[in-house]
VOBAKE-501683 format. One record per residue (C-alpha): x, y, z; residue number from 1. Coordinates in nm, 2 decimals. Layout:
! residues N
       u       v       w    i
       X       Y       Z  NUM
...
END
This chain:
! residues 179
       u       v       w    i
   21.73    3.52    7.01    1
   22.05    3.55    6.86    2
   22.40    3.64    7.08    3
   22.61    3.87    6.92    4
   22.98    3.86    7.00    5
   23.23    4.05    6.94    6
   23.38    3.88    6.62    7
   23.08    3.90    6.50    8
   23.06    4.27    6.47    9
   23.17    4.25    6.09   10
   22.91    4.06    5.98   11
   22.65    4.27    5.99   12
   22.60    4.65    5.86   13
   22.40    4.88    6.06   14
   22.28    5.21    5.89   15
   22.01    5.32    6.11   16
   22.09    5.34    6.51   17
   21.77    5.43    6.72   18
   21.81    5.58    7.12   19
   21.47    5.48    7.28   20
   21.33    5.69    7.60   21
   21.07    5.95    7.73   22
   21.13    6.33    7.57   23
   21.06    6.58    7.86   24
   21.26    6.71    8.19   25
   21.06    6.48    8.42   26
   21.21    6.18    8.24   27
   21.58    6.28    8.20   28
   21.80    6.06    8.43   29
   21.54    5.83    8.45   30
   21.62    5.40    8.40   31
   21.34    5.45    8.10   32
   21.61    5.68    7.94   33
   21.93    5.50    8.01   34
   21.95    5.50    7.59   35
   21.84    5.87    7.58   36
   22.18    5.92    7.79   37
   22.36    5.70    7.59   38
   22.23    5.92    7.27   39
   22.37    6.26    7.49   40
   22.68    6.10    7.50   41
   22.76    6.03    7.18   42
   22.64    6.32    7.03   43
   22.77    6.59    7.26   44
   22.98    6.79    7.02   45
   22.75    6.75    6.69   46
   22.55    6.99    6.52   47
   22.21    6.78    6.57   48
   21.88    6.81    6.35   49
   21.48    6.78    6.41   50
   21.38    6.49    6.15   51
   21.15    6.19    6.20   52
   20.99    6.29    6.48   53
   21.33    6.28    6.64   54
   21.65    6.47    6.69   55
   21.91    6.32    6.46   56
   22.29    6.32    6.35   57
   22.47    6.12    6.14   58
   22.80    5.98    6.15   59
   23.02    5.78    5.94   60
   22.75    5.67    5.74   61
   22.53    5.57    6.04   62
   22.20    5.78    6.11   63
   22.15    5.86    6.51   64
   21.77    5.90    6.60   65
   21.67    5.99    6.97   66
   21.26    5.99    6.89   67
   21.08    6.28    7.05   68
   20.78    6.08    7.06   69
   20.72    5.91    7.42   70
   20.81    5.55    7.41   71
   20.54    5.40    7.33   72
   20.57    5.54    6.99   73
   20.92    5.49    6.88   74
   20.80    5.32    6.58   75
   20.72    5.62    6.42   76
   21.04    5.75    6.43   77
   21.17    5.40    6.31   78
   20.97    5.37    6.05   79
   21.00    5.72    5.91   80
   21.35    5.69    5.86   81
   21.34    5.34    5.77   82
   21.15    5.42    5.44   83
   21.28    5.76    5.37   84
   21.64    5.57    5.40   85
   21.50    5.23    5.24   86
   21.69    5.07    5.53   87
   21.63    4.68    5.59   88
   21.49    4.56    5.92   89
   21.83    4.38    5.96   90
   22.04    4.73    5.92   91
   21.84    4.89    6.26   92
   22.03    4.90    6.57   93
   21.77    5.00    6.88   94
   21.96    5.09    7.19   95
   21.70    5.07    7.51   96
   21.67    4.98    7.87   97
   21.65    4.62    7.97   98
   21.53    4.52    8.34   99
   21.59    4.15    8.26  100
   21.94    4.24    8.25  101
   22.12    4.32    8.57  102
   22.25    4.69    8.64  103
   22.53    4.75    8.39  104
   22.52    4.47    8.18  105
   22.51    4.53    7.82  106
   22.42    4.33    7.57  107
   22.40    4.27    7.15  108
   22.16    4.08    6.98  109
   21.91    4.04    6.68  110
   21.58    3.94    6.71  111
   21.42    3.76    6.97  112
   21.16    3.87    7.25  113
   21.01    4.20    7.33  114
   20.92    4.12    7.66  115
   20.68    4.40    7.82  116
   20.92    4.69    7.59  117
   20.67    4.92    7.46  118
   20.92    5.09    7.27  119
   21.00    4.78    7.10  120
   20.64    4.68    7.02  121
   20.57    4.99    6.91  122
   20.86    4.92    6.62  123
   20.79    4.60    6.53  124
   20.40    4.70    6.50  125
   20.56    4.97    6.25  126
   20.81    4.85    6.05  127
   20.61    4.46    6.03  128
   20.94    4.29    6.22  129
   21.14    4.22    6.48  130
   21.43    4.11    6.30  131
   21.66    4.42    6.40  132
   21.94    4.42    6.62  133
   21.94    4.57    6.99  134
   22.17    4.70    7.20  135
   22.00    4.60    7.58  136
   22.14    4.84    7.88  137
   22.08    4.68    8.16  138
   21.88    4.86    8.44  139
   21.83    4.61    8.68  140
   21.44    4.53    8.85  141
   21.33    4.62    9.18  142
   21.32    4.36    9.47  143
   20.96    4.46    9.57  144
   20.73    4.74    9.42  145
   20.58    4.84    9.08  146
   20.78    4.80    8.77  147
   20.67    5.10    8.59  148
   20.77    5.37    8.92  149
   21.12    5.18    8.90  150
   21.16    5.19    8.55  151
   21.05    5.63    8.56  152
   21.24    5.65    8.90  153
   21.64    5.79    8.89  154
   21.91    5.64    8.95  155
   22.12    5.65    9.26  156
   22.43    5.79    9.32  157
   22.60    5.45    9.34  158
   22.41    5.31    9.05  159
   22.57    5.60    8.80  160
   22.88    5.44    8.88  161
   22.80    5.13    8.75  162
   22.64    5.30    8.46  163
   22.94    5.52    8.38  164
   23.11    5.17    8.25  165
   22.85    5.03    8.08  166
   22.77    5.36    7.89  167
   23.14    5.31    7.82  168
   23.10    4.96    7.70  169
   22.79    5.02    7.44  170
   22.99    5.32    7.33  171
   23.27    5.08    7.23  172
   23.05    4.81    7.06  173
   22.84    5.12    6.84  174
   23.21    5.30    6.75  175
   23.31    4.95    6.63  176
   22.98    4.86    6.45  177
   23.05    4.89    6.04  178
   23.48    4.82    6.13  179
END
């Protein structure tokens, strides 16, 4: 696994940025979906597009995805716009929840393991790699309990807090990605 830092951010070019979560109302707000906010954010006043199996936007050069496919199957997305784009594996960004990080924490990397992500699985069993970069959002894991009910459960009051800065944080690392 490779650490990213922030000098490091003109090293590599990014074309393709990917949001991974659950589509539907029952999901919104949820941990699983922390990127799917993230995606909100940053596209709030554009005029945004169904494409890929996703909604999508691009900005200075960069093409947003948010996949409307359930996680699981956020390589189709990937890969769809991947090809039509002839991106390399190494120009992907994939924004998604990480429980191995603590609440807030935000992190930049390329490579390295998938853990339990389905989402990411599900990429690197579609595009044949795991050599893109990813941008890991913290969600934190539960002291006690079952992992998947904590990653489709809300967030608390106190915990939006916490994620207001690091939604401020990634914002800053993908506004200076291509600088």
């Amino acid at each position: 696994m490779n650490k990213i830092t922030k000098d490091d951010y003109n090293v590599f070019v990014i074309k393709l940025i990917a949001f991974l979560g659950n589509p539907g109302q029952e999901y919104k707000n949820t941990r699983h979906n922390v990127a799917f906010t993230l995606f909100d954010r940053l596209t709030e006043n554009d005029s945004l597009k169904s494409k890929f199996h996703s909604i999508f936007v691009e900005k200075n050069g960069i093409k947003y995805i948010k996949p409307i496919t359930f996680m699981n199957l956020s390589g189709t997305a990937v890969s769809e716009a991947k090809a039509f784009y002839k991106i390399k594996d190494d120009e992907i960004l994939v924004c998604h929840d990480d429980s191995e990080l603590k609440l807030g924490e935000v992190k930049l990397q390329c490579g390295g393991s998938l853990k339990c992500h389905n989402g990411l699985r599900s990429i690197k069993d579609r595009i044949g790699s795991d050599n893109f970069f990813r941008l890991r959002i913290g969600i934190g894991r539960p002291k006690y309990g079952d992992m998947r009910i904590y990653v489709l459960s809300p967030f608390k009051k106190e915990e939006l807090e916490i994620l207001d800065n690091s939604f401020y944080e990634a914002e800053k690392i993908i506004k200076n990605i291509n600088k």
